[in-house]
Residue, then its C-alpha position, 0 to 999 in steps of 0.5 A: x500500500x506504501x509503495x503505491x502511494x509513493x508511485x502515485x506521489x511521484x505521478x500526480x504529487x507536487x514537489x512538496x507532496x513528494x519530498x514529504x514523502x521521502x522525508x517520511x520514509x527516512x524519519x521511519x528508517x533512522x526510528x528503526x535505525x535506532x530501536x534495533x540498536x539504541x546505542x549506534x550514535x552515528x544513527x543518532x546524529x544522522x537522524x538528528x541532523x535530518x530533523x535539523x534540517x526538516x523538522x522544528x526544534x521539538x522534533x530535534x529536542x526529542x532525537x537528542x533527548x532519546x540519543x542521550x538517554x542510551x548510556x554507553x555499554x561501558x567505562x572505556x573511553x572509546x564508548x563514550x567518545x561519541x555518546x559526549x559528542x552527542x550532548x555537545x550537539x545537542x547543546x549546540x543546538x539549543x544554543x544556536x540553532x534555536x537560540x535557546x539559550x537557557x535550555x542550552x545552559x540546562x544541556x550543559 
């Protein structure tokens, strides 16, 4: 049924119709991403980015917020690396994407 829809968008849709479309289906892709493996932060920030790109900042907010909620599996540097780099992003974020800047403070 999906796969019709997505011929018929690319048929008769407009360009917004169908960018929507992909959009969805990255957004679906990267949630299944991240589920299977809650702790690949290169998927984390994939997705993050996406909704930086496209979403609005709640959209953002939830994808880091659900990032930085998976603690690495261990005390080894090379586990936690990525996962600060997460909330350093997330910081960032807040700080200038959104020009939040008590919120960005708080992430801090």
């Amino acid at each position: 049924l999906y796969r019709a829809y997505v011929s018929f968008e690319k048929k008769h849709g407009d360009r917004e119709g169908i960018e929507d479309v992909i959009l969805t289906k990255q957004r679906a892709e990267y949630d299944k991403r991240v589920k299977d493996d809650p702790r690949d932060y290169d998927g984390w920030f994939e997705y993050a980015k996406l909704e930086e790109e496209h979403g609005d900042a709640a959209a953002v907010r939830d994808v880091y917020e659900r990032a930085i909620s998976n603690l690495p599996p261990s005390e080894e540097k090379k586990h936690w690396r990525r996962y600060i780099y997460l909330w350093i992003y997330y910081a960032l974020f807040e700080e200038l994407g959104a020009a939040d800047l008590d919120r960005a403070a708080e992430v801090y």
